[in-house]
C-alpha positions in Angstrom: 223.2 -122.7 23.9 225.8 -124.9 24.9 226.9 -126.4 21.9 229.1 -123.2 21.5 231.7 -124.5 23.9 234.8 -124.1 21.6 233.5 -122.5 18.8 233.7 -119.9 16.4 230.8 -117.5 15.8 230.1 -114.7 13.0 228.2 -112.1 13.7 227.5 -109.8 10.7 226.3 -106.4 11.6 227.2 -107.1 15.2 227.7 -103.7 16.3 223.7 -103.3 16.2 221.2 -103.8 19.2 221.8 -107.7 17.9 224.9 -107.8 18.1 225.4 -106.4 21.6 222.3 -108.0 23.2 223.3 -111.8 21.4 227.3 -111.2 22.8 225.2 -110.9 25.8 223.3 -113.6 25.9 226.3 -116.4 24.9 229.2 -114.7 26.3 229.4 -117.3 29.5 229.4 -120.2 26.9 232.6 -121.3 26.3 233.2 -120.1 22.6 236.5 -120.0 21.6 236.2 -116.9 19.2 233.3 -114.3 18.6 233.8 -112.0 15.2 231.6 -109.3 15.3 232.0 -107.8 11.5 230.7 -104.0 10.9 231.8 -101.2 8.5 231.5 -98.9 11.3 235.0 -98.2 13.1 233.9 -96.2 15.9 231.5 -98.5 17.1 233.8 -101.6 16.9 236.2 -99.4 19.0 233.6 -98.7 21.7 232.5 -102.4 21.8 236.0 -103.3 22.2 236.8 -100.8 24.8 233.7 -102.1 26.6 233.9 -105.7 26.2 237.6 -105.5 27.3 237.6 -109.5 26.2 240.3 -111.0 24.0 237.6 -113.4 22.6 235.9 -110.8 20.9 237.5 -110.1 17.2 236.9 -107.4 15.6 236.9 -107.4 11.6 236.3 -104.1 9.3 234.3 -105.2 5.8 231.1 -104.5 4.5 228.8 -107.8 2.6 228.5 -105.9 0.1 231.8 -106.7 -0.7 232.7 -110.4 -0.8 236.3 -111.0 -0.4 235.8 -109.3 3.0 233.5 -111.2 4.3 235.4 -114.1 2.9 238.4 -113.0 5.3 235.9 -113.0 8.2 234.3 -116.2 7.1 237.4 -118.8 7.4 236.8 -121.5 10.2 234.2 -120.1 11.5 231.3 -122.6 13.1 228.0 -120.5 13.5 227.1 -117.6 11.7 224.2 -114.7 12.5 223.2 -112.5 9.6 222.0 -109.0 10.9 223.8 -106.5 8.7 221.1 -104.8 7.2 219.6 -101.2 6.3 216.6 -101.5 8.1 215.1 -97.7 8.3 212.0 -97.7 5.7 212.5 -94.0 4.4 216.1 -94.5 3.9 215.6 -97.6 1.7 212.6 -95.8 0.2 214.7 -92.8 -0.9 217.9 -95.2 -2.0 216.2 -98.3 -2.7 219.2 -99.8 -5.0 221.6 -99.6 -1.5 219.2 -101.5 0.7 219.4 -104.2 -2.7 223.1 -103.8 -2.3 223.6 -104.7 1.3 220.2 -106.6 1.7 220.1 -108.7 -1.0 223.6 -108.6 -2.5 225.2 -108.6 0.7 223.2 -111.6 1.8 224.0 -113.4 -0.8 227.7 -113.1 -0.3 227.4 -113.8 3.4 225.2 -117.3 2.5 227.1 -118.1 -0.4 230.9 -118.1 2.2 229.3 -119.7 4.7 228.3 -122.4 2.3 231.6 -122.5 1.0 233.4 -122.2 4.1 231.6 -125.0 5.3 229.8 -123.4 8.4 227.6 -125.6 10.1 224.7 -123.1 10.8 223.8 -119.8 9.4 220.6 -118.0 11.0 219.7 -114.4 8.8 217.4 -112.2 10.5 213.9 -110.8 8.8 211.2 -108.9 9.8 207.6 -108.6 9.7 208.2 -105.7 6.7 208.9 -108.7 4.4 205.6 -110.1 4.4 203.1 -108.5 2.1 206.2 -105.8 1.3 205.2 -102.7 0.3 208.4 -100.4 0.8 211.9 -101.0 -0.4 213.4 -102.2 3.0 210.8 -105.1 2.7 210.9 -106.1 -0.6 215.0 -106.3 0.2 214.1 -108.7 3.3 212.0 -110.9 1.2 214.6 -111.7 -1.2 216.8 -112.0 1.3 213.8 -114.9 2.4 214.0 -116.0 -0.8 217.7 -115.8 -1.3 218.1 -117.8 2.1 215.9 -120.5 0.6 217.1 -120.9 -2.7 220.5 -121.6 -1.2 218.6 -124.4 1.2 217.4 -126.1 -2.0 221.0 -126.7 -3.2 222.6 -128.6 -0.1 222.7 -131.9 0.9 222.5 -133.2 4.9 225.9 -132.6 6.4 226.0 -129.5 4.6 225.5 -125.5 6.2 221.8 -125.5 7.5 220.9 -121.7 6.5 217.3 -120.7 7.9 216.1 -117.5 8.8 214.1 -115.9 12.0 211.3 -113.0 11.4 209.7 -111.3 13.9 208.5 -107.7 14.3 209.8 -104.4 16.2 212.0 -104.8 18.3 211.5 -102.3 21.1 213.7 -99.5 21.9 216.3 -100.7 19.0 218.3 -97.7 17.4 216.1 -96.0 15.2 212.4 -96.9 16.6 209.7 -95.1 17.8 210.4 -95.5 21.7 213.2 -93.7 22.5 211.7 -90.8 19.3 208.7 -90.4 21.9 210.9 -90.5 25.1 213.3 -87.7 24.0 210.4 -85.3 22.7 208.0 -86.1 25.9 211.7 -85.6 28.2 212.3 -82.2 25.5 208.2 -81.4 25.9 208.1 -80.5 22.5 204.8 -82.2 20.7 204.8 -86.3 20.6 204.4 -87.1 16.5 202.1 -89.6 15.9 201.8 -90.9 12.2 198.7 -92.5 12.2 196.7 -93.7 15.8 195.3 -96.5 15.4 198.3 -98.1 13.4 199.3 -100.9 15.4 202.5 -102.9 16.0 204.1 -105.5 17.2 205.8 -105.3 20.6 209.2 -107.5 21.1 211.7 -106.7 23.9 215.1 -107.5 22.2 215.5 -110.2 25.0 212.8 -111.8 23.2 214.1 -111.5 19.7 217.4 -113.2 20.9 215.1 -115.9 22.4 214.3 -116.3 18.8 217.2 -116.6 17.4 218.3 -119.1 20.1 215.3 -121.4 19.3 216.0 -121.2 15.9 219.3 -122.2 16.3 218.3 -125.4 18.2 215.5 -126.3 16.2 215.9 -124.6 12.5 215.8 -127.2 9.8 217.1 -126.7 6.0 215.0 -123.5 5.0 213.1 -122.8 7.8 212.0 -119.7 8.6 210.8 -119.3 12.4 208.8 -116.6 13.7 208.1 -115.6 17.1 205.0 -114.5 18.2 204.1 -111.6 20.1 201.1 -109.4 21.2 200.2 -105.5 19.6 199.2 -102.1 20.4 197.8 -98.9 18.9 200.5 -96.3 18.2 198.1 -94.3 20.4 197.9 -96.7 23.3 202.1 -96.5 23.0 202.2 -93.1 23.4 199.4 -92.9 26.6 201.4 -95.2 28.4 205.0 -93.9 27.6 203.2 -90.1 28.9 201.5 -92.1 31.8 205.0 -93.7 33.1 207.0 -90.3 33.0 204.3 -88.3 33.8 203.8 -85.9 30.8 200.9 -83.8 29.5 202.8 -83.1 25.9 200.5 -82.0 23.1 200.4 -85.3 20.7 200.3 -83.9 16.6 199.5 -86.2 13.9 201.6 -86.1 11.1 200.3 -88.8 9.1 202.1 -92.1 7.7 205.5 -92.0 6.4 207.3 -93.1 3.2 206.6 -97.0 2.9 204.6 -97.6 6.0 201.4 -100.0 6.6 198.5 -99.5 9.1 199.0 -102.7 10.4 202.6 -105.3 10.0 202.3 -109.3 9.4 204.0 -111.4 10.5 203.1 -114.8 8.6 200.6 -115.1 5.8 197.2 -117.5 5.5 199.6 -119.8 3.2 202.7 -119.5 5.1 200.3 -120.6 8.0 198.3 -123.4 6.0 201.9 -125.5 5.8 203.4 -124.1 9.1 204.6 -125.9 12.5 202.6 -124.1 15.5 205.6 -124.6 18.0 203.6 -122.7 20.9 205.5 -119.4 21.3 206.8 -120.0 17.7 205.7 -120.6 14.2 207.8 -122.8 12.0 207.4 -122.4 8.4 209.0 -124.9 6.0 211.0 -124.1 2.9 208.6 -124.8 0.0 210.8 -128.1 -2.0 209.1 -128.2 -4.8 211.1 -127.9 -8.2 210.7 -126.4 -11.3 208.4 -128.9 -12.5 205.2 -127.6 -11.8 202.7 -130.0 -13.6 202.5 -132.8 -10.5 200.6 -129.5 -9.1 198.3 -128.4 -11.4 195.3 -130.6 -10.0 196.4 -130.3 -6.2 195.2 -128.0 -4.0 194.2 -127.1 0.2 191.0 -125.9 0.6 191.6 -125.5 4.3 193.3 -122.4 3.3 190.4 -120.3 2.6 190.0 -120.2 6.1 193.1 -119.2 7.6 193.7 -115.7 8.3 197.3 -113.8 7.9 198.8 -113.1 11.3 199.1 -109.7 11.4 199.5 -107.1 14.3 195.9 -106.3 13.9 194.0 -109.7 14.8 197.3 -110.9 17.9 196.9 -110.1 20.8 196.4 -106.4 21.8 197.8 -104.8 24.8 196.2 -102.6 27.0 197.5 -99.4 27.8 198.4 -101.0 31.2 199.9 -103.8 29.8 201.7 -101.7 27.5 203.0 -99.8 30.8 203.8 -103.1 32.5 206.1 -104.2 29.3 207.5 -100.8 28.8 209.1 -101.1 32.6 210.5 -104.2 31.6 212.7 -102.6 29.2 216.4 -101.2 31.1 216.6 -98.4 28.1 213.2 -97.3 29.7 213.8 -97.8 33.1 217.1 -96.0 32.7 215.2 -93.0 31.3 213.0 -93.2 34.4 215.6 -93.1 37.0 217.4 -90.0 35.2 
């Protein structure tokens, strides 16, 4: 990502996984200025106490409220969206806060970079918007939507705002992984919601791939996706028990607030107008306008065909596979060499 020699880059939420793995990734590039924006003081003062780098700024707001992210917005080049509630009970329980900072905050965030005249703004999705069916993704779809809407408005020369979805990220705060790792290191039972639920596997290295793609290669409304293989909940928990060696009793506890047996990533329609980019999907922002009536007669009837890609009909892992990715991961190999 070399064109961010010199620059000034936004990172919303940066104090997240994102945030930290992204500052990775571009922190030999040249920028001039990095501003990672978070509500959370404690974290920006670890990340600053770790980073050590006068580069890095450091803003306290929340997109929920605009003027601040207004203060963090001024000539800035490159922005990445990834503030966000993202647990599903959470936003189940207190669905009008994940509308607040997903949808709300989203807004304010596209609406000053658009103003501010950025030249790129990439918001991360998830899988959880497609097909919603609990309050986090219902909030991520509008965000879609919100994204999109925006895109419609602006002319060439203008802030390209696309948007990046792809599914779990592994070992992020909050997911399953490091659950199953602390109860099989505690030996205290492994809680399984449902077994044969499956999900997407992504390495965060892999998700930032994404996001580096997209920034390269995103046109006005896109939204890119980045494929990636599955596995059974079950088949996660055999191979986390077969690296570190455990017997732990496994107890089903049955599907949480909000959750689906399976996640998709991109549905038949999506895919019936969408770019196959090899390890990518592009899907195009949808130009029409309000007049509806040139459509009336047209239709695809190659869409009857397709079929959603969903965690359930990618590629499945084996167990050893699982094992194999698992290793890849430092969070899990760290826990490994304890």
């Amino acid at each position: 990502m070399s064109d961010f020699r010199d620059k000034v880059i936004l990172i919303t939420g940066g104090t997240g996984s994102f945030g930290h793995a992204f500052l990775d990734r571009i922190m030999h590039e040249g920028f001039r200025e990095v501003r990672i924006f978070s509500r959370d003081e404690m974290k920006q003062e670890q990340m600053r106490i770790a980073l050590k780098n006068d580069r890095v700024k450091f803003y306290i707001g929340d997109v929920r409220s605009r003027e601040s992210v207004d203060n963090a917005m001024k000539g800035v080049d490159y922005v990445f969206h990834a503030a966000a509630l993202k647990q599903v009970p959470s936003c189940e329980f207190f669905p009008m806060q994940a509308v607040q900072t997903n949808v709300m905050g989203s807004h304010h965030v596209i609406e000053s970079a658009i103003a501010n005249g950025v030249d790129k703004l990439i918001c991360l999705s998830t899988d959880k918007a497609v097909y919603p069916v609990n309050a986090m993704g219902i909030t991520k779809a509008l965000m879609e939507k919100t994204a999109q809407a925006a895109s419609r408005k602006l002319s060439e020369g203008e802030t390209v705002v696309s948007c990046v979805r792809y599914g779990n990220v592994m070992c992020s705060r909050g997911s399953v992984i490091p659950l199953f790792i602390k109860q099989i290191r505690e030996g205290s039972p492994i809680t399984i919601t449902v077994a044969d639920m499956t999900r997407f596997l992504l390495p965060l290295r892999e998700a930032i791939d994404l996001v580096a793609f997209a920034f390269e290669h995103a046109r006005q409304g896109d939204i890119l996706i980045r494929k990636a293989p599955a596995c059974t909940v079950a088949d996660l928990v055999t191979a986390l028990k077969n690296l570190f060696h455990s017997d732990v009793e496994e107890r089903i506890i049955g599907m949480r607030h909000g959750e689906k047996i399976y996640e998709t990533l991109a549905t038949r329609e999506e895919l019936s107008k969408a770019d196959d980019m090899g390890e990518y999907f592009r899907i195009s922002m949808d130009d029409r306008d309000l007049n509806y009536n040139k459509y009336f007669t047209e239709g695809d009837s190659g869409n009857a065909s397709l079929q959603d890609y969903t965690s359930h009909n990618t590629y499945q892992l084996s167990v050893a596979e699982v094992e194999e990715l698992l290793l890849s991961l430092p969070e899990v190999a760290a826990e490994l060499n304890q």
